[in-house]
C-alpha positions as CSV (number, residue, x, y, z in Angstrom):
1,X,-79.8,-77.3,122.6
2,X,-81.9,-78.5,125.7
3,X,-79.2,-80.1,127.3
4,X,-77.6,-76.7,126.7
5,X,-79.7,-74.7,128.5
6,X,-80.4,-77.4,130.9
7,X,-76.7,-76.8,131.6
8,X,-76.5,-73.6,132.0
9,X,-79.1,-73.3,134.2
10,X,-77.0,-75.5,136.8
11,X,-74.1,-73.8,136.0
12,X,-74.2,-70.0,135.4
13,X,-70.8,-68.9,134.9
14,X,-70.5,-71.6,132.5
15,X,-73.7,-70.7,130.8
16,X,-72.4,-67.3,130.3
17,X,-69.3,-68.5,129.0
18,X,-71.2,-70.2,126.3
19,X,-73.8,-67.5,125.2
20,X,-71.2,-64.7,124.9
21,X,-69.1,-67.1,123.1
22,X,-72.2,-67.9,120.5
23,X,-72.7,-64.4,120.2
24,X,-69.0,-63.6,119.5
25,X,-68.7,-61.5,116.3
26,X,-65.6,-61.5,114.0
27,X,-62.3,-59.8,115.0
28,X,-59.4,-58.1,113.3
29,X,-56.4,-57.2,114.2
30,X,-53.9,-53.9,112.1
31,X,-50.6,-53.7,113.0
32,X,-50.5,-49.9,112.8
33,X,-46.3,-49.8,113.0
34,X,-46.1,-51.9,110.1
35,X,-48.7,-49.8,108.3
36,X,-46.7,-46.5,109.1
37,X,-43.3,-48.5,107.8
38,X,-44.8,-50.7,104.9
39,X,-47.6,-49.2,103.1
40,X,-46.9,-47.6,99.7
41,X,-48.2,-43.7,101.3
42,X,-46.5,-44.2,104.2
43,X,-43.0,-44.8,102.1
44,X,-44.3,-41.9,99.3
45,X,-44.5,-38.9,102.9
46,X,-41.0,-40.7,103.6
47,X,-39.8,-39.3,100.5
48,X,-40.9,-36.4,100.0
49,X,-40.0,-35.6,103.5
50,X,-37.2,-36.4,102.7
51,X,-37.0,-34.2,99.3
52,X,-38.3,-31.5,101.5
53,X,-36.2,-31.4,103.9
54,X,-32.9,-32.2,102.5
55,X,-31.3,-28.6,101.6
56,X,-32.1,-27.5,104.9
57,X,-30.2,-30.8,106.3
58,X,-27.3,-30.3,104.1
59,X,-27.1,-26.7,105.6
60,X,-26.8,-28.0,109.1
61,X,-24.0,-30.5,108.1
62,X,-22.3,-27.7,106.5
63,X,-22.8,-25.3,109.0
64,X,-21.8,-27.9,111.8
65,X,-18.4,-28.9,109.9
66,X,-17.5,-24.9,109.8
67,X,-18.5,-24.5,113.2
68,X,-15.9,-28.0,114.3
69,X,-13.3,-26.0,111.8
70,X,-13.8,-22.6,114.2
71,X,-13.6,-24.7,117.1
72,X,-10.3,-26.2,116.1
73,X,-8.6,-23.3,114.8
74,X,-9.7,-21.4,117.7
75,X,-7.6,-24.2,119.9
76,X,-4.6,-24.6,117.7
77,X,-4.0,-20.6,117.6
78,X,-4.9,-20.4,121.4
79,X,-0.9,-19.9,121.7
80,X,0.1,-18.3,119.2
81,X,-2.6,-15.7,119.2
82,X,-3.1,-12.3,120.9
83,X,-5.9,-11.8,124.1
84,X,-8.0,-10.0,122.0
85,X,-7.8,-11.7,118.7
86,X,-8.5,-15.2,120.6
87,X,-11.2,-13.3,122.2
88,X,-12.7,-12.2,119.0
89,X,-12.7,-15.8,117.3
90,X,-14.1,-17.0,120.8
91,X,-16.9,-14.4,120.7
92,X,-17.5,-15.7,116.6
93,X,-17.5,-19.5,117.9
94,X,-20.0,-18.8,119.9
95,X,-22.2,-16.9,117.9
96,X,-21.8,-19.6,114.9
97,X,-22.5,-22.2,117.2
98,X,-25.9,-20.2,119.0
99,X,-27.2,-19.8,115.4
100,X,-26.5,-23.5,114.5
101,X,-28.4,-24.5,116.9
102,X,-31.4,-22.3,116.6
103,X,-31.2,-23.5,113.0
104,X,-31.3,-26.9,114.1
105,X,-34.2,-26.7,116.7
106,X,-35.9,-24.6,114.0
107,X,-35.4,-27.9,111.6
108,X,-36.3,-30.5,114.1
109,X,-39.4,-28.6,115.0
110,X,-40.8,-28.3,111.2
111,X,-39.6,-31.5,110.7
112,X,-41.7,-32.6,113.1
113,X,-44.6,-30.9,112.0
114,X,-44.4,-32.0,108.6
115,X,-44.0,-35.9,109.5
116,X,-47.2,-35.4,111.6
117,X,-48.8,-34.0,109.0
118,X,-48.0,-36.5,106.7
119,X,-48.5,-39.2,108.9
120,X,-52.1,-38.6,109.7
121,X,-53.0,-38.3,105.9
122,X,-51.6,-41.8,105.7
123,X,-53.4,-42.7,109.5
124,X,-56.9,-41.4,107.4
125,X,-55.9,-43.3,104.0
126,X,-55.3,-46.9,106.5
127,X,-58.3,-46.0,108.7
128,X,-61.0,-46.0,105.1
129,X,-59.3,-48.7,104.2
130,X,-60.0,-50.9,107.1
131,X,-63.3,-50.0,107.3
132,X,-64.0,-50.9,103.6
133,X,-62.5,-54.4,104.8
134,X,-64.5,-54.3,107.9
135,X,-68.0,-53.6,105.5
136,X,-67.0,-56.1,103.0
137,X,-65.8,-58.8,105.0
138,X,-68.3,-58.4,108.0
139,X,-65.7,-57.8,110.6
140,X,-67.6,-56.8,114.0
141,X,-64.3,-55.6,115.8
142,X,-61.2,-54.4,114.1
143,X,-58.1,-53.5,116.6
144,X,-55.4,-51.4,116.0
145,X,-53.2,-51.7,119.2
146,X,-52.9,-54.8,121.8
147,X,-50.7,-56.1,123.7
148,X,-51.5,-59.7,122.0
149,X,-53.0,-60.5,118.6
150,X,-52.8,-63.6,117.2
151,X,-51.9,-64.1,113.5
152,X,-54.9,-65.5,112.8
153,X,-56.9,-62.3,113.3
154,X,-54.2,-60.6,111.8
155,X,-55.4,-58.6,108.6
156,X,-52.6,-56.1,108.7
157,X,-51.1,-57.6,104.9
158,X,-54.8,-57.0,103.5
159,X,-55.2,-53.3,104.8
160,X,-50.9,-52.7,103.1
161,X,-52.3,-54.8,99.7
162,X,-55.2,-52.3,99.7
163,X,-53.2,-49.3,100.5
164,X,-50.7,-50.5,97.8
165,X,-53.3,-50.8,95.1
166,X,-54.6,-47.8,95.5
167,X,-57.8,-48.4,97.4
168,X,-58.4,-45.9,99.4
């Protein structure tokens, strides 16, 4: 220990180096992508977004595949149609296909909303989680975004076994 500080005495970057790297605490790393993609809530809000949201999806389909129908028929009985009946169907194409995509910004917004909504309850579940893991296992810094994290400080597969037994 005194040749320690005898050396960092003479050499004060390196002594630096040294204390900060005694004082180093523990660090974790969450992959929060693969939390969003792999933990058991994350997959239940997939769901029942999807549950949610599926009449209103098969609405749009339908609604698109009448509005390609109009569009067709509206070019195959361009010739053979009068001015103002090709007019009329024209003026209906237009209108079906304004309201389909109301209807469809209309479903992307709540969409939207809903997957945010359910994405931050999952967010909260993960964030107790890793803080329980933090307490118990003494962790002094936990990160949830890096451009780096080596596997070793990796504890993203503890947070999704928690998450998937209920801990949270």
């Amino acid at each position: 220990m005194k040749l320690v500080r005898t050396f960092a005495a003479c050499c004060p970057a390196t002594g630096c180096a040294l204390a900060s790297a005694q004082e180093a605490g523990k660090i974790g790393f969450v992959n929060t992508e693969r939390i969003l993609r792999d933990a058991g809530p994350a997959k239940a809000a997939q769901q029942k977004l999807e549950q949610e949201f599926s009449r209103r999806d098969k609405e749009l389909q339908d609604m698109a595949a009448r509005l390609k129908s109009l569009g067709e028929r509206v070019d195959r009985d361009a010739a053979v149609t009068s001015e103002s009946e090709r007019q009329k169907r024209q003026r209906e194409l237009a209108e079906v296909e304004k309201e389909y995509q109301r209807k469809q910004r209309e479903f992307r917004e709540d969409l939207n909303q809903r997957r945010n909504e359910e994405l931050s309850q999952v967010i909260d579940k993960a964030n107790r989680v890793i803080k329980q893991i933090a307490e118990q296992e003494k962790y002094d810094l936990i990160l949830q975004e890096a451009v780096f994290a080596s596997p070793r400080i990796d504890i993203t597969d503890k947070v999704l076994r928690a998450l998937g037994n209920g801990k949270q």
